[in-house]
SEDO-698349 format. One record per residue (C-alpha): residue number from 1; residue in one letter; x, y, z. Coordinates in steps of 0.05 Angstrom, whole numbers, plus 5000, padded with zeros to 4 digits. Example, Ala and Ser with C-alpha at 12.3 -4.5 7.8 and 13.67 -1.06 7.14 Angstrom:
! SEDO-698349
     i   aa     c1     c2     c3
     1    a   5246   4910   5156
     2    s   5273   4979   5143
//
This chain:
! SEDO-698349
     i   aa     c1     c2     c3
     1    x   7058   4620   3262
     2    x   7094   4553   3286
     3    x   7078   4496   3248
     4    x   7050   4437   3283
     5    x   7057   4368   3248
     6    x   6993   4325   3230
     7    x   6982   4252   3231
     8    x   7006   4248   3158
     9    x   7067   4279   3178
    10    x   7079   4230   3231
    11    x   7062   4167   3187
    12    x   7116   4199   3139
    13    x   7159   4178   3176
    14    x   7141   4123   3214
    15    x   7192   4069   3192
    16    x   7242   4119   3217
    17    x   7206   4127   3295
    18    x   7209   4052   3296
    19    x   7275   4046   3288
    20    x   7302   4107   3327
    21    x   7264   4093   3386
    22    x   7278   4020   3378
    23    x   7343   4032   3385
    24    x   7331   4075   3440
    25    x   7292   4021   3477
    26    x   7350   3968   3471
    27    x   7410   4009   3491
    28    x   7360   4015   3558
    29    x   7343   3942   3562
    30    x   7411   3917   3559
    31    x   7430   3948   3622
    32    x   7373   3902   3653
    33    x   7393   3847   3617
    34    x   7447   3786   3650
    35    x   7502   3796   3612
    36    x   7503   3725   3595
    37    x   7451   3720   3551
    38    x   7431   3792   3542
    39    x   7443   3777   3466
    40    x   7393   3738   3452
    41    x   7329   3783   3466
    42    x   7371   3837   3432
    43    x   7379   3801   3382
    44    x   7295   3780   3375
    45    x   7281   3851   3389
    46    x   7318   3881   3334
    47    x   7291   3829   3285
    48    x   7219   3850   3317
    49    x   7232   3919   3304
    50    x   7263   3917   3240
    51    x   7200   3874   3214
    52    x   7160   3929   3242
    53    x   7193   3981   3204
    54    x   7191   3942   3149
    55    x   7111   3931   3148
    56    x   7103   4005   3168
    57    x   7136   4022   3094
    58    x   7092   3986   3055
    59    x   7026   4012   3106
    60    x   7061   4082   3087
    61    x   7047   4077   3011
    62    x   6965   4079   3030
    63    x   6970   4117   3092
    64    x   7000   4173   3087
    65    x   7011   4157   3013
    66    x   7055   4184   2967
    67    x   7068   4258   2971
    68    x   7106   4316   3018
    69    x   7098   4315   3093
    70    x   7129   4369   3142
    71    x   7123   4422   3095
    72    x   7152   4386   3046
    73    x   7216   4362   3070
    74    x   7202   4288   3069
    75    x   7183   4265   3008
    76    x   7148   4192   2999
    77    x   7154   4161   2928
    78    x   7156   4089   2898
    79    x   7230   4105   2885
    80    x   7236   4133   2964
    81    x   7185   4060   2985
    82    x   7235   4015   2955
    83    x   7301   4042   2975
    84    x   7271   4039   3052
    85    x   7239   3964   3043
    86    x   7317   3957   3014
    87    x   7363   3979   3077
    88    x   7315   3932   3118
    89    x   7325   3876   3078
    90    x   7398   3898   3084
    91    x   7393   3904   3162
    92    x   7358   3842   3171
    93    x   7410   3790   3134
    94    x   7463   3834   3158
    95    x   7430   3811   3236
    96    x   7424   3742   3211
    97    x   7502   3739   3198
    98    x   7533   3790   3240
    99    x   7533   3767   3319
   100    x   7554   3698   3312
   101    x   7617   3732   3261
   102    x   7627   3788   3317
   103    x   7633   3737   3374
   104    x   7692   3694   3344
   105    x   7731   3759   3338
   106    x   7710   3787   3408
   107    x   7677   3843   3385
   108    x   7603   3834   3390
   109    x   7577   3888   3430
   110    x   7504   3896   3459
   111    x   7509   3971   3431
   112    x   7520   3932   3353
   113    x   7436   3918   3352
   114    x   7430   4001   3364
   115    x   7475   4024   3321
   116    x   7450   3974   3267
   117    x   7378   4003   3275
   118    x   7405   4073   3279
   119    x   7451   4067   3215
   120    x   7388   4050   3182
   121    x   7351   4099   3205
   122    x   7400   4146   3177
   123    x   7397   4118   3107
   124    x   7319   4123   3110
   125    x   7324   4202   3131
   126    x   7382   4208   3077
   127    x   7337   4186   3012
   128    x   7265   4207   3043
   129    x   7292   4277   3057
   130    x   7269   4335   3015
   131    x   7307   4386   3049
   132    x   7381   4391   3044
   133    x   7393   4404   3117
   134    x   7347   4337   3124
   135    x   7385   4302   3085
   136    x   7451   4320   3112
   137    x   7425   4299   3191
   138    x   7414   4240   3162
   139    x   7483   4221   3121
   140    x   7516   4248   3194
   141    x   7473   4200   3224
   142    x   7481   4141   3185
   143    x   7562   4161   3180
   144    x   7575   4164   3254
   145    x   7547   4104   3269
   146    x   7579   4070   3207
   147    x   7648   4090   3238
   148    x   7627   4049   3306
   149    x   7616   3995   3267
   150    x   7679   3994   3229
   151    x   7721   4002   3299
   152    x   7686   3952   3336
   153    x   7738   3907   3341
   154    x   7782   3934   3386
   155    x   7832   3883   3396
   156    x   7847   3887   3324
   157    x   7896   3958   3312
   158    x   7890   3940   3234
   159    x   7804   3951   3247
   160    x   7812   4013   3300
   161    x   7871   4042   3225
   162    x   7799   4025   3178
   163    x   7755   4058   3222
   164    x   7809   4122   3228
   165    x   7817   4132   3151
   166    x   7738   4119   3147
   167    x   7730   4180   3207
   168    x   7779   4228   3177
   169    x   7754   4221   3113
   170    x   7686   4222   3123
   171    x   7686   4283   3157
   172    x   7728   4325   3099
   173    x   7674   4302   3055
   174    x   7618   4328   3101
   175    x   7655   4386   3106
   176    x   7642   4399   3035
   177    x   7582   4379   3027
   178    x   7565   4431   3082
   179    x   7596   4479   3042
   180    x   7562   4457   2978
   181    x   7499   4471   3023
   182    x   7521   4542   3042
   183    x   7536   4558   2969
   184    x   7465   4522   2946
   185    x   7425   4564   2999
   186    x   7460   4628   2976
   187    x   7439   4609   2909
   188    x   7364   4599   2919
   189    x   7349   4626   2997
   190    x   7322   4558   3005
   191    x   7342   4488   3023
   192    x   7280   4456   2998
   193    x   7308   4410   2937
   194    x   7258   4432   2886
   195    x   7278   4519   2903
   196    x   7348   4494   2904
   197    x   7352   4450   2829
   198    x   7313   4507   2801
   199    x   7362   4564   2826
   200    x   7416   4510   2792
   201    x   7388   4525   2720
   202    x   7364   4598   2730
   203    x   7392   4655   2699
   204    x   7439   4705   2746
   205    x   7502   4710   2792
   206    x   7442   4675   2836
   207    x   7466   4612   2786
   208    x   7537   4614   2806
   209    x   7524   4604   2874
   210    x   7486   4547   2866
   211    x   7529   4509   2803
   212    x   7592   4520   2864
   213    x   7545   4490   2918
   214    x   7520   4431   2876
   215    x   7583   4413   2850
   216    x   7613   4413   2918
   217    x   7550   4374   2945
   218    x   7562   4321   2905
   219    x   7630   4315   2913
   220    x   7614   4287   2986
   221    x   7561   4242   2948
   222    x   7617   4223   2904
   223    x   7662   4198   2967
   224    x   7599   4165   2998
   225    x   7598   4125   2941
   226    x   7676   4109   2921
   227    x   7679   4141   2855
   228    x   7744   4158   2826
   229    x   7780   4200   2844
   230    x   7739   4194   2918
   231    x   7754   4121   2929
   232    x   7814   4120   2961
   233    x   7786   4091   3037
   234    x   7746   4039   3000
   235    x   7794   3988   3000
   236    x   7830   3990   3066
   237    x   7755   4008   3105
   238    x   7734   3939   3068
   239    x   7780   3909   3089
   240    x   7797   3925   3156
   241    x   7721   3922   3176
   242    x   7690   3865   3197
   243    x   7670   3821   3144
   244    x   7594   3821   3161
   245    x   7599   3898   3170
   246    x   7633   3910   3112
   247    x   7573   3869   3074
   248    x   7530   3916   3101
   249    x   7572   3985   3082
   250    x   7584   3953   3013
   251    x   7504   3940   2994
   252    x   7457   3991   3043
   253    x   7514   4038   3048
   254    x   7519   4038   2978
   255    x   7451   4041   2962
   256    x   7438   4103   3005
   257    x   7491   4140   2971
   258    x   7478   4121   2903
   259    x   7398   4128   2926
   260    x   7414   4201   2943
   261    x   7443   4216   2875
   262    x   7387   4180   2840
   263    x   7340   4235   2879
   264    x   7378   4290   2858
   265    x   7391   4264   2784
   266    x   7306   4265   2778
   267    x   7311   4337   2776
   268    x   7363   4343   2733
   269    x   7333   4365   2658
   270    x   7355   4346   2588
   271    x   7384   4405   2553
   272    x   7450   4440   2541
   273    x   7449   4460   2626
   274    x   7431   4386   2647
   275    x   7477   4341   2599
   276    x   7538   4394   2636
   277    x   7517   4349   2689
   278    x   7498   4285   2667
   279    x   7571   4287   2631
   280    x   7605   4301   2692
   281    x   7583   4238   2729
   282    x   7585   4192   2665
   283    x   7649   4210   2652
   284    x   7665   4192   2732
   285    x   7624   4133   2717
   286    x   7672   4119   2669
   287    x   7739   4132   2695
   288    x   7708   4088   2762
   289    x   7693   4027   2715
   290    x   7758   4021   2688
   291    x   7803   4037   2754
   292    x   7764   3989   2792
   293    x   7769   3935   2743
   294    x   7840   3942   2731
   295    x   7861   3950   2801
   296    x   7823   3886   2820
   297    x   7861   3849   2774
   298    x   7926   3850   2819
   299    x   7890   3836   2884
   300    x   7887   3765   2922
   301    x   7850   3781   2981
   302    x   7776   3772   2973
   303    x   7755   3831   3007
   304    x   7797   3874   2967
   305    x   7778   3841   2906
   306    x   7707   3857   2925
   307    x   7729   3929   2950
   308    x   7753   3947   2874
   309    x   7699   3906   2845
   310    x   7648   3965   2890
   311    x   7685   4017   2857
   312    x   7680   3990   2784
   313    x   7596   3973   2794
   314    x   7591   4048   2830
   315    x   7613   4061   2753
   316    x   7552   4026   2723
   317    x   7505   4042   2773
   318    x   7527   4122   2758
   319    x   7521   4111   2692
   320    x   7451   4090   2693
   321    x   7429   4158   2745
   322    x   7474   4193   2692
   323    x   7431   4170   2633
   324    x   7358   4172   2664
   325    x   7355   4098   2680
   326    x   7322   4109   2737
   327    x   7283   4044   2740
   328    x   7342   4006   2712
   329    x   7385   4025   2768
   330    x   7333   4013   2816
   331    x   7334   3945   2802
   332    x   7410   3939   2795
   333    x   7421   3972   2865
   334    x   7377   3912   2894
   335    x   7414   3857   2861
   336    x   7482   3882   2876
   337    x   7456   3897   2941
   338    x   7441   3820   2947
   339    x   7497   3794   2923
   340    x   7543   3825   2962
   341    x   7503   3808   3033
   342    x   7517   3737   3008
   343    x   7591   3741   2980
   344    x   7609   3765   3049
   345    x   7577   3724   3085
   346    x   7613   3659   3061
   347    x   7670   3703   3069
   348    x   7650   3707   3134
   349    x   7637   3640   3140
   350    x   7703   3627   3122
   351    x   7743   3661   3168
   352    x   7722   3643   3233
   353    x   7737   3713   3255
   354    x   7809   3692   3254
   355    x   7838   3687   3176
   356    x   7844   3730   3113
   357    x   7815   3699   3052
   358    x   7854   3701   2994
   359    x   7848   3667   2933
   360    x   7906   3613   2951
   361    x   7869   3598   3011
   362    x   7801   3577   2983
   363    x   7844   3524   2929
   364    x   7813   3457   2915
   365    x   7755   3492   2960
   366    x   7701   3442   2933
   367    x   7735   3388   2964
   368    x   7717   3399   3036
   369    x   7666   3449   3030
   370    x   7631   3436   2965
   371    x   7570   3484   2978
   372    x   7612   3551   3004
   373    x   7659   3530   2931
   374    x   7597   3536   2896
   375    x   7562   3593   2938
   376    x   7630   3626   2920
   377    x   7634   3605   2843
   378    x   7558   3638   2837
   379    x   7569   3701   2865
   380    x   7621   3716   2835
   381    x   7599   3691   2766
   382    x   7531   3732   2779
   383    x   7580   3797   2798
   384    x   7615   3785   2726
   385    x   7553   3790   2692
   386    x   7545   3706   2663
   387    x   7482   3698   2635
   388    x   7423   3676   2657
   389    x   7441   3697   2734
   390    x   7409   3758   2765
   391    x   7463   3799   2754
   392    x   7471   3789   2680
   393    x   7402   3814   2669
   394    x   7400   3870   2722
   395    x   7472   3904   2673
   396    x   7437   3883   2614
   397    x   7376   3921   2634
   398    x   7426   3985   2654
   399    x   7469   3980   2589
   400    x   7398   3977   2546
   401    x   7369   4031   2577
   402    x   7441   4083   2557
   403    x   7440   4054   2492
   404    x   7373   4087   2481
   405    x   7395   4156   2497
   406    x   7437   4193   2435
   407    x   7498   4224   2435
   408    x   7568   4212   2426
   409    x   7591   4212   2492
   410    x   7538   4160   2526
   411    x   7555   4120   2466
   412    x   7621   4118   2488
   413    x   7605   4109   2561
   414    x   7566   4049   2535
   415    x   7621   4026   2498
   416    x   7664   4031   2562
   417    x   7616   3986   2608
   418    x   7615   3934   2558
   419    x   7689   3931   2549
   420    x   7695   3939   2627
   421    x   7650   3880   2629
   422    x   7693   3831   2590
   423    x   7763   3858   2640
   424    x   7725   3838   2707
   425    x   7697   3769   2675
   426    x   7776   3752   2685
   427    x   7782   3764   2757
   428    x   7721   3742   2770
   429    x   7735   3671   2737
   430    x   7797   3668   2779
   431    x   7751   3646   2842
   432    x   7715   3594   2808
   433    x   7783   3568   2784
   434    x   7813   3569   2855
   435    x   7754   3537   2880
   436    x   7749   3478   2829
   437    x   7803   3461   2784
   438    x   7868   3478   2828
   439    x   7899   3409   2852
   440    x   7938   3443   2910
   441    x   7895   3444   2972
   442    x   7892   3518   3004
   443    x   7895   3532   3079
   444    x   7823   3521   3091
   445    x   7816   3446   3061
   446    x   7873   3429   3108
   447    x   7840   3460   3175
   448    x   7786   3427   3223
   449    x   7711   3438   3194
   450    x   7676   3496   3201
   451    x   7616   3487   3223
   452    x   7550   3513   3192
   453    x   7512   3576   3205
   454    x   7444   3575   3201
   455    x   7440   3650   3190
   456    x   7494   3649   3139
   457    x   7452   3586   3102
   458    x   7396   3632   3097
   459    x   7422   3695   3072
   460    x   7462   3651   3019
   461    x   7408   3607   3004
   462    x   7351   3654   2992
   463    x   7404   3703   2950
   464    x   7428   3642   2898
   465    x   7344   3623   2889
   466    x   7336   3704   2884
   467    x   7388   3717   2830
   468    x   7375   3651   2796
   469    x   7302   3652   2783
   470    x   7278   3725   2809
   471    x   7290   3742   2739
   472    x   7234   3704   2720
   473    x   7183   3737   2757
   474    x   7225   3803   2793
   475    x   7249   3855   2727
   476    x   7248   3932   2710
   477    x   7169   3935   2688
   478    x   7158   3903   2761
   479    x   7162   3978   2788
   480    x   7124   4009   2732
//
């Protein structure tokens, strides 16, 4: 008998209809739209739905409520409520910024508010899915339109080269984790995630199938989210993007990836068969932590800087899935998110759609724009981990929760994020340096003013209060 979906099922995954069909709605309207100012009710409408989607997640954690919908392959649960509520937040500062950043390089598109609302969508169906073949509709989803993004500028060859490596890639990663899928369905005859993660630790050729198919699944999680030895697009993607887009790969696109292996690390169990596994991606964790770190230490451009800084906090963030810190990481996955929307978006800022920023550029930076210096100085200070800003507390929180969990090896994990820690604090510090004490003046002091953005004042401004106080009032018991 055909299965016919219920109201429930349809609130599931309402957040998701919002978006899709908002997206829908506007790639219609534009073509009704003068093409003068057709941006501007794009722009109000994506907001509007975005907001929407955004109320319709919290109205889904009463109605329908937590649980399994469409015969349980969406799964709604706080961890699923606040990863959604997340990419929204995400979506929203990345609107604020984006279009005005798009324009001054000619590439703002009326097709960027769809894809935007689509990409999202993606992410949403990507974490929320319980069914493998759900979840992979919605990485292709959320990768396809994240390759758009990255090409958008079309008058730039060294964007169209990012959004190339990002294509090619991507796909030899979904390739295997299509295989991985093949293998896990072999294993199990299912791709429900609970059948599948139980056929992992049976007994049984049956096993086999599905150790070759997990392994290989994550491997495409692994690229998604730049671990070593998978990270090699991360740095020319970053930077060839533009800047705006890149903040939003480098916090939702993050999160969704590292959201995805939180899910699956939930149903990993302690014991001989599950710390196989938990070592594998600490020791990744690991081996990402201290490539990252080093290989920032020899970059100048800021988005590169930021591009191996990605890699190195992939490391912690793995760590913490790695180690059951599943609250922990929660929390860290929404302050990094933050502070990257606002490190780009001064980048941004910056470059007028037509400059790199590089760390001679932005010298004696406080003299003619004191509050990007110090927008600048924070952030970065915040990345590093300088108490008492909202990034200090969020790895503090992480490292605590490994340091609780025995063994030699986490010890020694441990061990590496602290020492990892103390290596980025130097790059890190070279910003603030630039910014303040260097006599030269850069390229940017000696240029006409920039003028202000009031969507890039926002994001900023609300992310420096955030990761200043939030600590106060915003911690790990908060999702208890």
């Amino acid at each position: 008998m055909s299965y016919i979906p219920g109201s429930p099922d349809l609130y599931s995954i309402l957040p998701m209809l919002i978006l899709a069909l908002g997206g829908i709605f506007l790639l219609v309207l534009q073509f009704a739209l003068p093409e003068e100012t057709e941006h501007t009710p794009l722009f109000f409408g994506t907001l509007l739905f975005l907001l929407f989607s955004l109320f319709s997640v919290y109205y889904g954690t009463t109605s329908p409520g937590y649980g399994k919908y469409f015969q349980g392959q969406i799964s709604l649960s706080p961890l699923t409520v606040w990863l959604n509520a997340l990419y929204i937040l995400c979506g929203i500062a990345t609107l604020l910024v984006a279009p005005k950043a798009l324009e001054q390089n000619k590439s703002l598109f009326p097709e960027f508010y769809s894809l935007l609302l689509f990409t999202i969508t993606g992410m949403m169906f990507l974490t929320t899915g319980y069914d493998l073949l759900v979840i992979f509709i919605g990485l292709e989803i959320l990768s396809l339109c994240l390759y758009i993004l990255v090409g958008m500028a079309r008058n730039s060859s060294f964007s169209l080269e990012a959004a190339m490596k990002y294509f090619l890639l991507g796909a030899f990663s979904s390739g295997f984790m299509l295989l991985g899928i093949a293998f896990l369905y072999g294993g199990s005859a299912s791709t429900n995630l609970d059948v599948v993660m139980r056929g992992l630790f049976s007994k049984g050729f049956e096993s086999n199938y599905a150790k070759i198919g997990f392994g290989l699944f994550l491997t495409g999680v692994f690229f998604k989210s730049a671990l070593v030895p998978f990270h090699a697009w991360t740095p020319d993607v970053y930077e060839g993007a533009q800047t705006p887009i890149t903040g939003f790969m480098a916090s939702a696109g993050k999160v969704s990836s590292m959201g995805l292996l939180l899910v699956l690390f939930t149903h990993i169990p302690s014991g001989e068969a599950g710390n196989l596994w938990k070592s594998l991606v600490g020791g990744l964790a690991l081996l990402s932590m201290t490539y990252g770190n080093i290989a920032a230490l020899r970059q100048t451009n800021l988005k590169r800087i930021l591009a191996y800084s990605s890699i190195s906090h992939a490391g912690y963030i793995c760590a913490g899935i790695a180690y059951g810190g599943t609250i922990e990481t929660l929390y860290y996955l929404i302050v990094y998110s933050f502070m990257n929307l606002a490190a780009f978006a001064v980048i941004s800022y910056l470059e007028e759609g037509k400059r790199q920023i590089t760390l001679e550029s932005i010298s004696h930076l406080s003299l003619e724009y004191p509050w990007a210096a110090f927008s600048l100085a924070f952030l970065f200070l915040s990345f590093a981990g300088l108490p008492p800003l909202g990034g200090f507390w969020a790895k503090l929180f992480l490292l605590q929760k490994i340091a609780e969990v025995d063994g030699f090896f986490p010890r020694f994990v441990l061990f590496g994020a602290v020492a990892n820690s103390a290596v980025a604090f130097y790059y890190y510090m070279r910003i603030t340096i630039q910014a303040y004490m260097k006599t030269d003046s850069g390229d940017l002091v000696r240029l006409e003013k920039i003028e202000p953005q009031f969507g890039v004042g926002a994001v900023v401004g609300f992310t420096l209060i955030f990761l200043a106080l939030g600590w106060i009032f915003f911690q790990p018991s908060f999702f208890v």
